[in-house]
C-alpha positions in Angstrom: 0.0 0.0 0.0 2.5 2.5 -1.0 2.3 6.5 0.0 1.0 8.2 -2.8 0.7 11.7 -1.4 1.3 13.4 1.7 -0.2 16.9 2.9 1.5 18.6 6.0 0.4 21.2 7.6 1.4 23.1 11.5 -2.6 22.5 11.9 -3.6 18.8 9.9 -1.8 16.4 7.6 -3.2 14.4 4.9 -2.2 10.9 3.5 -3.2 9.6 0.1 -2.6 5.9 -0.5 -2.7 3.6 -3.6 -4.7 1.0 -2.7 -2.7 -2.2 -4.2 -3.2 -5.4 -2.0 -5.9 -7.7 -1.5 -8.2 -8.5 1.9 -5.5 -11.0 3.3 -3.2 -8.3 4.0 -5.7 -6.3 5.8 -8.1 -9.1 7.8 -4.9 -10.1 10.3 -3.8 -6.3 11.2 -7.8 -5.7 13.3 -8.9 -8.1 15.6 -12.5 -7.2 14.4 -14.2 -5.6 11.8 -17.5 -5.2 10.1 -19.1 -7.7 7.9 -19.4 -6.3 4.8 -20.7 -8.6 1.8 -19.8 -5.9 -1.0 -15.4 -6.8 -1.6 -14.5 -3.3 -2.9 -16.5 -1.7 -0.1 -14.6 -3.8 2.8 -11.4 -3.4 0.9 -12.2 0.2 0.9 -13.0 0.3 4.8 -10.1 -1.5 5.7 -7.9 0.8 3.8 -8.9 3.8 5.5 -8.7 2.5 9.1 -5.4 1.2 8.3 -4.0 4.2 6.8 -5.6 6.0 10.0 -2.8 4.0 12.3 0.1 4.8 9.9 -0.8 8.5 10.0 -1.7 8.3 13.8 1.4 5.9 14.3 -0.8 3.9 16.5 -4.0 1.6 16.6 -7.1 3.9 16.4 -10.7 2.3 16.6 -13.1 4.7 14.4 -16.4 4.6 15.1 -19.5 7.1 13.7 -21.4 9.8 15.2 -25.2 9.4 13.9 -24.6 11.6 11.5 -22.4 9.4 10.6 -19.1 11.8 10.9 -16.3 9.4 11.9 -14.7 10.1 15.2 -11.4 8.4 17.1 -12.3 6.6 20.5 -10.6 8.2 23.5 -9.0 11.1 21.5 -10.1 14.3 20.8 -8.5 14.9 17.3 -10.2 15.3 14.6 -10.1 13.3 11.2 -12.3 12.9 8.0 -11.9 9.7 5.7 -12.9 9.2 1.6 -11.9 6.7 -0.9 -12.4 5.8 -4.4 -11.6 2.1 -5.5 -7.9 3.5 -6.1 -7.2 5.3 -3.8 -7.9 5.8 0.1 -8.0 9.3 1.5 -7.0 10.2 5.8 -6.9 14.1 6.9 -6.4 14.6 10.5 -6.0 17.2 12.6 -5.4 17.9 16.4 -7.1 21.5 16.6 -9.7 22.0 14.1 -12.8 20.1 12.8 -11.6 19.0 9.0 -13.7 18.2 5.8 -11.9 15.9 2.9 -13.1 14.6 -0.4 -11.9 12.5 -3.2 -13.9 11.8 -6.1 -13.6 10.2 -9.9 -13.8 12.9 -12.6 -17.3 10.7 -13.6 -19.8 11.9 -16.4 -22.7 10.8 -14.0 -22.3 14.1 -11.8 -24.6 15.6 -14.7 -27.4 13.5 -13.1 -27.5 15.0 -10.2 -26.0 18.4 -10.5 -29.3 20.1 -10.1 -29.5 18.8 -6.5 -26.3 20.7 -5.7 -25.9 23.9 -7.6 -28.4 26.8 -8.6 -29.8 27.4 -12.3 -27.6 30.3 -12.4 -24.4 28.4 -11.4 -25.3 25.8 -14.0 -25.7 28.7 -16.5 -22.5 30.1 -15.4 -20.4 26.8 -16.8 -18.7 27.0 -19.9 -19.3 24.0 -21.7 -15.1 22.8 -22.0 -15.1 23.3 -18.1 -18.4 22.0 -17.5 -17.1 18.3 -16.2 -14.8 19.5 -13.7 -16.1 22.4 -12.7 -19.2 20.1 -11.5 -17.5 17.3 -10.0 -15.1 20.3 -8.2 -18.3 21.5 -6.7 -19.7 18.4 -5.6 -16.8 17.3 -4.1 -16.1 20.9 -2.5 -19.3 21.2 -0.7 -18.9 17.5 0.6 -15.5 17.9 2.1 -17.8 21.2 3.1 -20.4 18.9 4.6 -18.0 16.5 6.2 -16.7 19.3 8.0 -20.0 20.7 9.2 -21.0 17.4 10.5 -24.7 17.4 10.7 -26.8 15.8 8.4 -29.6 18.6 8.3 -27.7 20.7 5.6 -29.0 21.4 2.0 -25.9 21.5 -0.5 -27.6 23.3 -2.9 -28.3 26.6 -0.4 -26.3 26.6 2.4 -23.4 25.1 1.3 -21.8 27.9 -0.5 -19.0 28.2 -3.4 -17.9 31.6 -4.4 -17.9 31.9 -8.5 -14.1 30.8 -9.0 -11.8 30.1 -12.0 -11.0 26.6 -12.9 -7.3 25.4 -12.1 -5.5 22.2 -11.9 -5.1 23.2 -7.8 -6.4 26.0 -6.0 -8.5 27.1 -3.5 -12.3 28.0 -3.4 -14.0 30.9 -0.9 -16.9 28.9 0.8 -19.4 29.3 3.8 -21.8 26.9 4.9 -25.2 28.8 6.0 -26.2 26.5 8.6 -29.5 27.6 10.9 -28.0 27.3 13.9 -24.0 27.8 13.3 -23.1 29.3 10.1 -19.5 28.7 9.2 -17.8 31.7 6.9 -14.9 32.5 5.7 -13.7 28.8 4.8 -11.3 28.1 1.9 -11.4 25.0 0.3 -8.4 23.5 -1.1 -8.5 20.9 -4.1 -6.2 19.4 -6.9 -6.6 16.9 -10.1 -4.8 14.5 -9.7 -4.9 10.6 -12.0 -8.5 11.3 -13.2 -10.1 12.4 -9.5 -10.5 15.8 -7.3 -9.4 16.4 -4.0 -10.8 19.0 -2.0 -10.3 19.3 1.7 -11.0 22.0 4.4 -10.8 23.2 7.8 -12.8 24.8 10.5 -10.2 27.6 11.2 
């Protein structure tokens, strides 16, 4: 499972792994785990939690708030998980709330971008960008979401992008409009990279 990327930051750090072996390198390194019938889906659970401990440098038992936000047993830090069937995706931080996402560059985002944007924003995309800029967006306002931690949010009005200009890496103004504890002044940090998005954030 060899280190694809590493963030590091004085206030998180993030680790990207390729995810190369199979379940029998996984199933001896937990004592117990979830039975999951679908094989990329336990592959993918495993590969999180075990890139968890090599960030952490020690075992860490996950388990999930009902909103189903992952949080570390017996610590107070902070971490967000994601994966794709390539890749698994840790950020952790020992200060601040953290939001990260990692998503394929699909076509299928066009199903459901009106869930997530406005009219206007989907008028706004020029039609060479128009990929992208809509799996940027999705992927921004769920490393956005993640962040917030509360599943009574609506991504298409109170999770906010600021109009931006498309880049390979960069970082998007955002605010998430919550009833009870808006969050502003976030920025939103994302690169391509081998056909997906990353976006991460932080509550600072």
């Amino acid at each position: 499972m060899p280190l694809f990327k590493k963030i590091t930051d004085p206030d998180f750090e993030i680790a990207i792994w390729r995810i190369e072996e199979d379940l029998t390198f996984f199933e001896p390194l937990f004592a117990s785990h979830p039975d999951i019938p679908n094989k990329a889906k336990k592959m993918q659970w495993f590969a999180t939690r075990h890139l968890i401990n090599e960030l952490r440098g020690q075992f860490s038992e996950v388990l999930k708030a009902e909103s189903g936000k992952p949080f570390l047993v017996d610590s107070p830090h902070h971490i967000s998980i994601s994966h794709s069937t390539e890749f698994a995706a840790v950020m952790h931080s020992e200060k601040y709330f953290v939001g990260i996402d990692l998503e394929i560059v699909n076509p299928k985002v066009e199903n459901i971008a009106h869930k997530f944007l406005q009219p206007y924003e989907l008028a706004a995309l020029k039609p060479q960008e128009r990929l992208k800029k809509l799996i940027l967006y999705w992927s921004a306002k769920e490393s956005l979401y993640k962040l917030y931690g509360h599943r009574n949010i609506e991504f298409k009005t109170q999770l906010i992008i600021d109009p931006f200009e498309l880049q390979t890496k960069g970082e998007l103004k955002a605010e998430i409009l919550a009833t009870e504890a808006p969050i502003k002044k976030l920025k939103v940090n994302y690169e391509f990279l081998e056909g997906h998005i990353l976006s991460y954030v932080t509550g600072r």
